[in-house]
PDB file of N, CA, C and O in Angstrom:
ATOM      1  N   UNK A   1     133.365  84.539  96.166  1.00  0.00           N
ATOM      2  CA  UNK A   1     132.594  85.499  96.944  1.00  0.00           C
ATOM      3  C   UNK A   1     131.258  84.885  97.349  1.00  0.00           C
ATOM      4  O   UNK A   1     130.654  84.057  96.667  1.00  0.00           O
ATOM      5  N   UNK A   2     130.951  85.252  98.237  1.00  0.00           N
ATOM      6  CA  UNK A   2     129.441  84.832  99.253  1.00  0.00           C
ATOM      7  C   UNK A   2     128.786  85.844  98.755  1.00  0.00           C
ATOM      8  O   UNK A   2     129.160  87.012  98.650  1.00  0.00           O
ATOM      9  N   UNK A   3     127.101  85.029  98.239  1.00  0.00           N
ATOM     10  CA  UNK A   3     126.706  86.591  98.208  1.00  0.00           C
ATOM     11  C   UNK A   3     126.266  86.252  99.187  1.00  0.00           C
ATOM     12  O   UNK A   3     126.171  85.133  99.691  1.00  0.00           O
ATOM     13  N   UNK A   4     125.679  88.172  99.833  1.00  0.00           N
ATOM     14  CA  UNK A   4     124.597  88.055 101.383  1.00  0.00           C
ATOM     15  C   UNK A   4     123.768  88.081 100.739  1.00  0.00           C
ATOM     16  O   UNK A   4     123.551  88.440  99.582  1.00  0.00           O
ATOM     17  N   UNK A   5     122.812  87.342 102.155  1.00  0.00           N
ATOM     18  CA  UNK A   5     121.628  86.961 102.092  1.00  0.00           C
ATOM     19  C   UNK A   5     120.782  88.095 101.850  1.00  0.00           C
ATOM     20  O   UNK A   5     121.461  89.116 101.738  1.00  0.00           O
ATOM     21  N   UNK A   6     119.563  88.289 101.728  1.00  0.00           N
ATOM     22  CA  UNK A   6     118.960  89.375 101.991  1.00  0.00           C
ATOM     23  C   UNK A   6     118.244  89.773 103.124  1.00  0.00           C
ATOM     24  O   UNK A   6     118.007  88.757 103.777  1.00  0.00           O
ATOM     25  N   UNK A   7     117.851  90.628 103.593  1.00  0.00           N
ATOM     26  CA  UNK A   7     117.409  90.987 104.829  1.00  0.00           C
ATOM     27  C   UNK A   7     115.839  91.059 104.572  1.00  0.00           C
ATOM     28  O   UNK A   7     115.223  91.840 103.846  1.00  0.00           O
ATOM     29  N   UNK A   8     115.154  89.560 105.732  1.00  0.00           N
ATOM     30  CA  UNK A   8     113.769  89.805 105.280  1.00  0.00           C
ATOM     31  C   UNK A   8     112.865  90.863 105.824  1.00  0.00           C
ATOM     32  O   UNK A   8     113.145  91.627 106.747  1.00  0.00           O
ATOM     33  N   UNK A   9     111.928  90.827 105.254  1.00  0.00           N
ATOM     34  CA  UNK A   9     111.251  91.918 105.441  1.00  0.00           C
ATOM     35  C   UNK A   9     110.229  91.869 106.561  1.00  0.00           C
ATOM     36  O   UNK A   9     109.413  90.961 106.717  1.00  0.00           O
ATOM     37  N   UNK A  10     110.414  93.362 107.618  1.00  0.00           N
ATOM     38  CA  UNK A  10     109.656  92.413 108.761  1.00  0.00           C
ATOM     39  C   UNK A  10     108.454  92.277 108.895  1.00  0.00           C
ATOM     40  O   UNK A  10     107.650  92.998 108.305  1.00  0.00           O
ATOM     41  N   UNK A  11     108.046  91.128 109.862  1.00  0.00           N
ATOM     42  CA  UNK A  11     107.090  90.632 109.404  1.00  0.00           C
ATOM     43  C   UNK A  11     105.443  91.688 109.406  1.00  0.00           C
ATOM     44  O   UNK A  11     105.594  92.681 110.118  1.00  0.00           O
ATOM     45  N   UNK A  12     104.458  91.632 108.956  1.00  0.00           N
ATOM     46  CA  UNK A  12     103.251  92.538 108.959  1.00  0.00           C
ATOM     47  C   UNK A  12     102.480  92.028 110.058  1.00  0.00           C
ATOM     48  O   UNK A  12     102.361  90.830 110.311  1.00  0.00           O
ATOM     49  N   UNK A  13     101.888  93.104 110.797  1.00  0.00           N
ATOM     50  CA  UNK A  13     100.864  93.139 112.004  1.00  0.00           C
ATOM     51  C   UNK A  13      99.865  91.685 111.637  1.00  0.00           C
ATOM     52  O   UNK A  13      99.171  91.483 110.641  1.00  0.00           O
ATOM     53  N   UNK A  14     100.114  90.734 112.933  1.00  0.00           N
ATOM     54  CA  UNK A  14      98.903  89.483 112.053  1.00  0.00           C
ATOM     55  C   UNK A  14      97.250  90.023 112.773  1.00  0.00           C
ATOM     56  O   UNK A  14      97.004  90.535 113.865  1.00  0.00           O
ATOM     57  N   UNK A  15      96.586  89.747 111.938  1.00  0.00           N
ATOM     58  CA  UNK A  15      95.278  90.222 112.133  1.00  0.00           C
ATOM     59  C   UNK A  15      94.409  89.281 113.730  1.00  0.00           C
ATOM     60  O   UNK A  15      94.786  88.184 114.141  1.00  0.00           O
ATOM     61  N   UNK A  16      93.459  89.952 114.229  1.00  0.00           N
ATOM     62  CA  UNK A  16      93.617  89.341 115.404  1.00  0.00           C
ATOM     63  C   UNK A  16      92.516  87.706 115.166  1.00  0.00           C
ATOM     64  O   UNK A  16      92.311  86.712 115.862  1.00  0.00           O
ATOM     65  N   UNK A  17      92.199  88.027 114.250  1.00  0.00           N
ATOM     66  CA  UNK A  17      91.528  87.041 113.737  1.00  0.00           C
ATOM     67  C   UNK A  17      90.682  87.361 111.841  1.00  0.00           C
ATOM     68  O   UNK A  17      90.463  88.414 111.242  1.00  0.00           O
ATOM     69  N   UNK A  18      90.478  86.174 111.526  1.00  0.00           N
ATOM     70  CA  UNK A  18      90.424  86.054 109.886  1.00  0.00           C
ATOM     71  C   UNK A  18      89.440  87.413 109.694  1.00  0.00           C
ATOM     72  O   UNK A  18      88.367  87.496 110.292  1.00  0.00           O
ATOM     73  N   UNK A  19      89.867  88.325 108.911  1.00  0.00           N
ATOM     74  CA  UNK A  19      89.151  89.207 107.975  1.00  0.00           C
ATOM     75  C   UNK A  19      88.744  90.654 109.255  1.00  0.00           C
ATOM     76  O   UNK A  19      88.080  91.573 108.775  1.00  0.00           O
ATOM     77  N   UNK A  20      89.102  90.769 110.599  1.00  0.00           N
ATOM     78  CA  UNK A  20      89.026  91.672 111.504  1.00  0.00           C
ATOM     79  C   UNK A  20      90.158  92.129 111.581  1.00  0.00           C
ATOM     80  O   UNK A  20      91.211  91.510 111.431  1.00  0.00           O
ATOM     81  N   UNK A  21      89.965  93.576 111.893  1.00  0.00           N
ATOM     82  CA  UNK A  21      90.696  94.858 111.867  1.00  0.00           C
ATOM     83  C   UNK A  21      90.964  95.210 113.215  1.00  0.00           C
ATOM     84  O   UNK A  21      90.232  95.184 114.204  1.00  0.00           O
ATOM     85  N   UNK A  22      92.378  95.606 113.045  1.00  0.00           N
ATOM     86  CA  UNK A  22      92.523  96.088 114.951  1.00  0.00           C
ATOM     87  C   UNK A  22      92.933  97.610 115.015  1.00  0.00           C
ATOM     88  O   UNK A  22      93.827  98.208 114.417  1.00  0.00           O
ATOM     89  N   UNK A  23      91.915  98.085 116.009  1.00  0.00           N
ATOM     90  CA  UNK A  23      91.827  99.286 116.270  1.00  0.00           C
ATOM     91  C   UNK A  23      93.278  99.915 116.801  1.00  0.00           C
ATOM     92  O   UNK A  23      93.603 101.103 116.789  1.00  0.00           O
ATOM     93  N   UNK A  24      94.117  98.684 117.306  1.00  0.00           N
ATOM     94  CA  UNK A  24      95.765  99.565 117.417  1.00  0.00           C
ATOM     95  C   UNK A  24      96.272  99.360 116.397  1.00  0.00           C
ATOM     96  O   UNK A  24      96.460 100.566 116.554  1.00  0.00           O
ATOM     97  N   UNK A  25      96.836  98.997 115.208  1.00  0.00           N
ATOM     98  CA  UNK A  25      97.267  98.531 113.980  1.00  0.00           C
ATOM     99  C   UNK A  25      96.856  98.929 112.605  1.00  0.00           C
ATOM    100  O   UNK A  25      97.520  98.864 111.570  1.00  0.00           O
ATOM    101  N   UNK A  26      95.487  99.407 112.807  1.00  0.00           N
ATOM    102  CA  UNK A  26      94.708  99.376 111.559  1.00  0.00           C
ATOM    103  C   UNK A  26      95.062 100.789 110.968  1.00  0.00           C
ATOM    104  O   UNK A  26      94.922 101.789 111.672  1.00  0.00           O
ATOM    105  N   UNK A  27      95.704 100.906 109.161  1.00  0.00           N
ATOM    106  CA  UNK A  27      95.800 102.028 108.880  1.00  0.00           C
ATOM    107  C   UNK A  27      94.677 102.716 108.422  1.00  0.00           C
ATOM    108  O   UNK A  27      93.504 102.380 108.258  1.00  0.00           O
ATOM    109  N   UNK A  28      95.158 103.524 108.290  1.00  0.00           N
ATOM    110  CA  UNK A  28      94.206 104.660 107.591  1.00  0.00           C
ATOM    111  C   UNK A  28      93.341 104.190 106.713  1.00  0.00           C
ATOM    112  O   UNK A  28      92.154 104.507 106.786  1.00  0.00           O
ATOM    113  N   UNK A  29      93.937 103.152 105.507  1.00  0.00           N
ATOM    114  CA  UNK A  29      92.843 102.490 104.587  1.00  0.00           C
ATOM    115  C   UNK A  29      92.243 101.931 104.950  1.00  0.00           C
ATOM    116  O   UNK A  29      91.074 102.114 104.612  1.00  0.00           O
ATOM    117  N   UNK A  30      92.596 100.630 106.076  1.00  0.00           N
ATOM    118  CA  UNK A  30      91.989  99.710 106.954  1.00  0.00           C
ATOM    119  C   UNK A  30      90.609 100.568 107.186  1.00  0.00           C
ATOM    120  O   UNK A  30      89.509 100.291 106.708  1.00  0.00           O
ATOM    121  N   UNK A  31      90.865 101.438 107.853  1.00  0.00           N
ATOM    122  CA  UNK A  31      89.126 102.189 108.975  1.00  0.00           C
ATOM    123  C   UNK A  31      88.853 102.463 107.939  1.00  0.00           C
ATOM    124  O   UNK A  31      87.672 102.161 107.765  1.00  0.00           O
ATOM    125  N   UNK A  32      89.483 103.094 106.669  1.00  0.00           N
ATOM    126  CA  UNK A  32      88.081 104.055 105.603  1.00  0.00           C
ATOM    127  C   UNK A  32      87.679 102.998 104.687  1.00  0.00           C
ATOM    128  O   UNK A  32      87.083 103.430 103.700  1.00  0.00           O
ATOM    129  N   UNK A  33      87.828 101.792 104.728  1.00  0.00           N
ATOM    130  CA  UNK A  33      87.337 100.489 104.279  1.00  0.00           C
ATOM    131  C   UNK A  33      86.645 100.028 104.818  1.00  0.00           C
ATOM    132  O   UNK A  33      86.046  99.212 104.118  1.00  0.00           O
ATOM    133  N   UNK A  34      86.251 100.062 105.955  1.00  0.00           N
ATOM    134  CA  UNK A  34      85.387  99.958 106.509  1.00  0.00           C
ATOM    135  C   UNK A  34      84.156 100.568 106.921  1.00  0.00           C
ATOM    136  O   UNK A  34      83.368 100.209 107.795  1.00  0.00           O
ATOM    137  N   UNK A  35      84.122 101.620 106.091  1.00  0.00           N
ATOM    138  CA  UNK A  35      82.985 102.892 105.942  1.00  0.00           C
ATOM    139  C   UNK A  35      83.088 103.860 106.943  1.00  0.00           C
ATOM    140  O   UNK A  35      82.080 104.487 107.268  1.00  0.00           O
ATOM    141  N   UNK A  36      84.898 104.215 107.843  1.00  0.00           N
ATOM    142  CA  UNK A  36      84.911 105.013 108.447  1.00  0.00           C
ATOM    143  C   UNK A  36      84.899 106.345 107.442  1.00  0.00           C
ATOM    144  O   UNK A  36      85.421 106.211 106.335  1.00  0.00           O
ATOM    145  N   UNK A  37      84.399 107.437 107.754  1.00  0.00           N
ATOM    146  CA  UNK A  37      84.334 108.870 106.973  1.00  0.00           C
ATOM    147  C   UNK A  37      85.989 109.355 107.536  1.00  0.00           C
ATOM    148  O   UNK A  37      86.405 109.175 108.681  1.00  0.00           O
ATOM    149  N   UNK A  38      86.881 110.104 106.221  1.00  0.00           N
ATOM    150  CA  UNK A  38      88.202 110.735 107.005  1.00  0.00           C
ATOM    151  C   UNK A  38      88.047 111.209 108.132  1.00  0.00           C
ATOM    152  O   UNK A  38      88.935 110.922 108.934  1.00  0.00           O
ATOM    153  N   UNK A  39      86.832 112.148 108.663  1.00  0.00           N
ATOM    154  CA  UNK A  39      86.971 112.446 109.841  1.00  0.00           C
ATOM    155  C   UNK A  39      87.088 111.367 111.127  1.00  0.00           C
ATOM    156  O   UNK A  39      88.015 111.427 111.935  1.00  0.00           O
ATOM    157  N   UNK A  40      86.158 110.510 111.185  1.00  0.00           N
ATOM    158  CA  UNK A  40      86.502 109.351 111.800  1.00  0.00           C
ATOM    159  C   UNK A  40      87.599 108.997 111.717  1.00  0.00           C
ATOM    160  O   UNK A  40      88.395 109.622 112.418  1.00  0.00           O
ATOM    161  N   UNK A  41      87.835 108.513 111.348  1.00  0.00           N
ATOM    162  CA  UNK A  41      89.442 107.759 110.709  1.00  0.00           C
ATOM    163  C   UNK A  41      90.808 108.320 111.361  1.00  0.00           C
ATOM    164  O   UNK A  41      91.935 107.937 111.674  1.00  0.00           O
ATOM    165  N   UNK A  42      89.795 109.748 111.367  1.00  0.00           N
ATOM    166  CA  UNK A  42      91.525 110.376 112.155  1.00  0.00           C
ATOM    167  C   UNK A  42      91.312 110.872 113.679  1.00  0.00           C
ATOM    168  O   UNK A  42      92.141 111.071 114.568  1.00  0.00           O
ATOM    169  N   UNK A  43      90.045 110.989 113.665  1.00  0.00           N
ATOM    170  CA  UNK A  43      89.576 110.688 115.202  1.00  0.00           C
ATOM    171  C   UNK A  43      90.427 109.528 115.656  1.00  0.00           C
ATOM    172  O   UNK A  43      91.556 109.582 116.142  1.00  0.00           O
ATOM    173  N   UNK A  44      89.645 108.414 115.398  1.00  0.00           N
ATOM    174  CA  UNK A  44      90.481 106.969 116.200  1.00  0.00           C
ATOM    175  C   UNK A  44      91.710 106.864 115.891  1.00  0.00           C
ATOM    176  O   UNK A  44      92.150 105.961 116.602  1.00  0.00           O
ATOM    177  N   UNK A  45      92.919 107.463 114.922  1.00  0.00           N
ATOM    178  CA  UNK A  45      93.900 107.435 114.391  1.00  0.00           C
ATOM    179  C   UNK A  45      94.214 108.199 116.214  1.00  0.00           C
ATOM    180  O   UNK A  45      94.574 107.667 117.264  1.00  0.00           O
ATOM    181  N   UNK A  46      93.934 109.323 115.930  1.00  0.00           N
ATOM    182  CA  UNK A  46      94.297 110.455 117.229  1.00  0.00           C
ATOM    183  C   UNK A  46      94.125 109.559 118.372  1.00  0.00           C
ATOM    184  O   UNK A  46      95.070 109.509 119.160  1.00  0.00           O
ATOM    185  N   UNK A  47      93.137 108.873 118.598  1.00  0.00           N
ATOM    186  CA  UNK A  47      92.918 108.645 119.968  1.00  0.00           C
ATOM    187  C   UNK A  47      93.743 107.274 120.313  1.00  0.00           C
ATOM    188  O   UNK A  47      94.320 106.963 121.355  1.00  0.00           O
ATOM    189  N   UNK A  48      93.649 106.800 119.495  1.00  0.00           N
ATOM    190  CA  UNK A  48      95.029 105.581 119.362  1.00  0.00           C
ATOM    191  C   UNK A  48      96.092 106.410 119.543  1.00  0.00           C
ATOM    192  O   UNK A  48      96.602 106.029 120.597  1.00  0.00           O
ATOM    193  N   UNK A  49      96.776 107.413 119.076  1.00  0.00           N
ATOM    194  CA  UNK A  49      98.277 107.681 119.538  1.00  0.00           C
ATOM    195  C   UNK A  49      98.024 108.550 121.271  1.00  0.00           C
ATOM    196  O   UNK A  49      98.999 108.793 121.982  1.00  0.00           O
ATOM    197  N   UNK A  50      97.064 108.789 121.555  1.00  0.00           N
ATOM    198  CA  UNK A  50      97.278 108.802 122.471  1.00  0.00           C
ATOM    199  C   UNK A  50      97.407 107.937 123.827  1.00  0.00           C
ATOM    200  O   UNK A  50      98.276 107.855 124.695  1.00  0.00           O
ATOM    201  N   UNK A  51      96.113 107.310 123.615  1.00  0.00           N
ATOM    202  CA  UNK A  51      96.242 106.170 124.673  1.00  0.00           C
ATOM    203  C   UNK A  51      95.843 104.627 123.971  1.00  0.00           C
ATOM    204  O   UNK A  51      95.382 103.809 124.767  1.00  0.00           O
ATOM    205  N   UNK A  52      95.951 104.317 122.952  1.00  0.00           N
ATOM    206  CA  UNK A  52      95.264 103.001 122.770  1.00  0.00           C
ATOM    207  C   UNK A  52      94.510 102.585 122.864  1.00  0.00           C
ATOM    208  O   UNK A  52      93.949 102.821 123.934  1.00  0.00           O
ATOM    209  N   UNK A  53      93.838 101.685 121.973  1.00  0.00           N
ATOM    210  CA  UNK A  53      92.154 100.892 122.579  1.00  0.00           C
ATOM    211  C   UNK A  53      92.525  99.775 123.572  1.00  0.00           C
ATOM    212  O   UNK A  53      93.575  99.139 123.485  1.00  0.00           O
ATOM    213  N   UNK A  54      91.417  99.545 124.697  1.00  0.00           N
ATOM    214  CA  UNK A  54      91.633  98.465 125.028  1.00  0.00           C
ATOM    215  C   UNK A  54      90.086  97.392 125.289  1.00  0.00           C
ATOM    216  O   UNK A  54      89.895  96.298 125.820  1.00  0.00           O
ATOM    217  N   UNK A  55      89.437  98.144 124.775  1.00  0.00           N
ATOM    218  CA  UNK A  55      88.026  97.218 123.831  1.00  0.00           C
ATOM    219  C   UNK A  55      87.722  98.709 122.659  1.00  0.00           C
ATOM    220  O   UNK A  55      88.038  99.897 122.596  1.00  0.00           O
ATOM    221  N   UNK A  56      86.940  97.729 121.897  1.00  0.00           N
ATOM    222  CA  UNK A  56      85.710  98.076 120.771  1.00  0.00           C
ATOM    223  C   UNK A  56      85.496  99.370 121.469  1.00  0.00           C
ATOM    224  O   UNK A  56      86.111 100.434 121.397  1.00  0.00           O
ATOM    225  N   UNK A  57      84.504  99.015 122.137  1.00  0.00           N
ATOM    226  CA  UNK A  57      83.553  99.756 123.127  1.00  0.00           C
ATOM    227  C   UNK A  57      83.908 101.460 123.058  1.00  0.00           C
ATOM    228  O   UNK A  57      82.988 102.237 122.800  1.00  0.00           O
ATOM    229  N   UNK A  58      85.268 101.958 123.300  1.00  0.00           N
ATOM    230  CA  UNK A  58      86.226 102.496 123.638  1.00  0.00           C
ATOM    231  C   UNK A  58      85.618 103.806 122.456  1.00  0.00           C
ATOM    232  O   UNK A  58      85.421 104.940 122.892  1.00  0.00           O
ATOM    233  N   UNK A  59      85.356 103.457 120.895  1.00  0.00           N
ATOM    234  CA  UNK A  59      84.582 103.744 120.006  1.00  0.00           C
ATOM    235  C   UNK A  59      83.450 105.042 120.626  1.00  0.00           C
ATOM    236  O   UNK A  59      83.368 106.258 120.452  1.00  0.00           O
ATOM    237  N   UNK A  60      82.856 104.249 121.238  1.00  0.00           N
ATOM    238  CA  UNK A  60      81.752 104.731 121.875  1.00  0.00           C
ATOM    239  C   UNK A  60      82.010 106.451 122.748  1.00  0.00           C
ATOM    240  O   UNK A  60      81.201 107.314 123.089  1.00  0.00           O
ATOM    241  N   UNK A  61      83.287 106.372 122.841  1.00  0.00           N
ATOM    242  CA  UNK A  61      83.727 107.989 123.535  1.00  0.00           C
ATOM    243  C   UNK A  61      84.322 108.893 122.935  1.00  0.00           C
ATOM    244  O   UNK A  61      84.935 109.843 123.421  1.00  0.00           O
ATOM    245  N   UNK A  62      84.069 108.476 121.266  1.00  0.00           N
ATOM    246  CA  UNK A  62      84.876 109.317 120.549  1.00  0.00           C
ATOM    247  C   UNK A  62      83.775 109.851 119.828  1.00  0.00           C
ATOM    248  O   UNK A  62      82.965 109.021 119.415  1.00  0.00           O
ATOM    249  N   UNK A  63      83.587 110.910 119.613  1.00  0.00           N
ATOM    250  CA  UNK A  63      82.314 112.321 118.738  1.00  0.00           C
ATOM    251  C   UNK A  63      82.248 111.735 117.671  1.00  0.00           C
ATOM    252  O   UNK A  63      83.353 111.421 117.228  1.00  0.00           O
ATOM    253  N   UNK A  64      81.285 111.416 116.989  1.00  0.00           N
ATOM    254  CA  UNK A  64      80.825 110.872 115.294  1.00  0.00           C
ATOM    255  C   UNK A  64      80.784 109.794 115.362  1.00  0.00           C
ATOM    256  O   UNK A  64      80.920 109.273 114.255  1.00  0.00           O
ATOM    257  N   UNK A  65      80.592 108.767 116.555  1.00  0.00           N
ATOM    258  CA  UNK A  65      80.428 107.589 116.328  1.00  0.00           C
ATOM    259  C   UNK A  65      78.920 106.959 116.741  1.00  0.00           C
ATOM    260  O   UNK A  65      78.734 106.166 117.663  1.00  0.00           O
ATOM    261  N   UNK A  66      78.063 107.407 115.994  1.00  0.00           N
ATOM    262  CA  UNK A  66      76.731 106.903 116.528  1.00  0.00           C
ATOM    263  C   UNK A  66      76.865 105.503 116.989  1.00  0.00           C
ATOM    264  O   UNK A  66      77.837 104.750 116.918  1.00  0.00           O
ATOM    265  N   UNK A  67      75.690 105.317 117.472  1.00  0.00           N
ATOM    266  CA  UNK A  67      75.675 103.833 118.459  1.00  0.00           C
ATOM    267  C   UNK A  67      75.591 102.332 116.813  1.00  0.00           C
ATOM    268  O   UNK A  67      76.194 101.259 116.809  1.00  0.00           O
ATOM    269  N   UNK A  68      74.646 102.883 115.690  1.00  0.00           N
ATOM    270  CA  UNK A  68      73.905 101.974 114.859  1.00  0.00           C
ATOM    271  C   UNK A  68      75.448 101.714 114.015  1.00  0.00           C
ATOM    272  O   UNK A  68      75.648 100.600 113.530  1.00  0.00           O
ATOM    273  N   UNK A  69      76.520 102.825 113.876  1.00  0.00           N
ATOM    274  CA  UNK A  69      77.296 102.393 113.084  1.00  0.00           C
ATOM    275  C   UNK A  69      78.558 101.646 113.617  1.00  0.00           C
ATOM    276  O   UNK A  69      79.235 100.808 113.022  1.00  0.00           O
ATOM    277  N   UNK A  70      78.732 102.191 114.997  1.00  0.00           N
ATOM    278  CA  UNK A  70      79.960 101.170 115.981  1.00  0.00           C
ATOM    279  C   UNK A  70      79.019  99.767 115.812  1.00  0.00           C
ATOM    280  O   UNK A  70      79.703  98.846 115.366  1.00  0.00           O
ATOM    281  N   UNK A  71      77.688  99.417 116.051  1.00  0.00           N
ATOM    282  CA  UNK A  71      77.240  98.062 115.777  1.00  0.00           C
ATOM    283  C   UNK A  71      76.964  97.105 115.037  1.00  0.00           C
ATOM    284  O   UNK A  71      76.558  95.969 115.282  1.00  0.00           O
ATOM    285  N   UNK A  72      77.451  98.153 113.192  1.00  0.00           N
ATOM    286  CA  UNK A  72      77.338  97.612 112.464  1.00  0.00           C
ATOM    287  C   UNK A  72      78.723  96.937 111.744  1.00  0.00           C
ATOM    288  O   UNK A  72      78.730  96.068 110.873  1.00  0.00           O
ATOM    289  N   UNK A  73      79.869  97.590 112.361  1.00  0.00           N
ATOM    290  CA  UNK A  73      81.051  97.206 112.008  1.00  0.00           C
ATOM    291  C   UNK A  73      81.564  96.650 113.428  1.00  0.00           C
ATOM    292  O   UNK A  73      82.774  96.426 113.395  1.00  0.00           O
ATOM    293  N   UNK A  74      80.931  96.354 114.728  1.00  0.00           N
ATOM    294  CA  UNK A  74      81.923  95.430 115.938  1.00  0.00           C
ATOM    295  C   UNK A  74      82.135  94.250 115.125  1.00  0.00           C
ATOM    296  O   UNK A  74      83.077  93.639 115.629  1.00  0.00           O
ATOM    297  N   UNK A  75      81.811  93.801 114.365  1.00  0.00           N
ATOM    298  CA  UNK A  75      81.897  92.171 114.387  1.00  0.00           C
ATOM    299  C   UNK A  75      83.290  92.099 113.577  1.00  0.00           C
ATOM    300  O   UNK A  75      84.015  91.104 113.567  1.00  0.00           O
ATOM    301  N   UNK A  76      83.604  93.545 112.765  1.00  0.00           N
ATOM    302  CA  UNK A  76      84.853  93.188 111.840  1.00  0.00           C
ATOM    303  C   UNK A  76      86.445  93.949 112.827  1.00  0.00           C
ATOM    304  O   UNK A  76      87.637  94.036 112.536  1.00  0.00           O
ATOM    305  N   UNK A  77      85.571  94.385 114.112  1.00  0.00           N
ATOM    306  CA  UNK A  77      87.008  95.247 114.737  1.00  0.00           C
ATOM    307  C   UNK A  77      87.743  94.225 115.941  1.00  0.00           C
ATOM    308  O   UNK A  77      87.256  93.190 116.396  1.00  0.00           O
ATOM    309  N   UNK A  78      88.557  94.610 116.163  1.00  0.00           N
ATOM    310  CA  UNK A  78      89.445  93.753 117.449  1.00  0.00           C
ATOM    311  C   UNK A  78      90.414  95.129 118.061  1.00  0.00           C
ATOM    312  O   UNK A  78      90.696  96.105 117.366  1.00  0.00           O
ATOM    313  N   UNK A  79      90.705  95.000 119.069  1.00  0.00           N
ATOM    314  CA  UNK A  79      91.823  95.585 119.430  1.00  0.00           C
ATOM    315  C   UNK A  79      93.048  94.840 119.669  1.00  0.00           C
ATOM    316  O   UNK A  79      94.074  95.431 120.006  1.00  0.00           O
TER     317      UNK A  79
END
């Protein structure tokens, strides 16, 4: 008898670069690790299933995102 192989496991979202988070990909722990508050978190969760990010910036049109704290975490986000 053969055994089968196993079926690998597929592969995980690669990050868009070392130690940055992407605003289409990123779960729930991802943003609240990053000092998003749950409400945040499910803000951009929401606004991602609706239309996707297609910059950072994008941040900037969603309610609870002051300007000092989208600038203190751009450097760790990507889309």
């Amino acid at each position: 008898f053969a055994t089968p192989e196993p079926t690998p496991a597929p592969p995980a979202a690669a990050p868009a670069a070392a130690g940055q988070v992407s605003l289409n990909t990123a779960t729930f722990e991802q943003l609240r690790e990053l000092g998003m508050s749950v409400t945040q978190t499910g803000r951009v969760l929401a606004y991602r299933e609706r239309q996707g990010f297609r910059s950072v910036d994008e941040l900037r049109t969603i309610p609870g995102f002051p300007d000092g704290f989208i600038d203190g975490i751009r450097g760790r986000l990507s889309v």
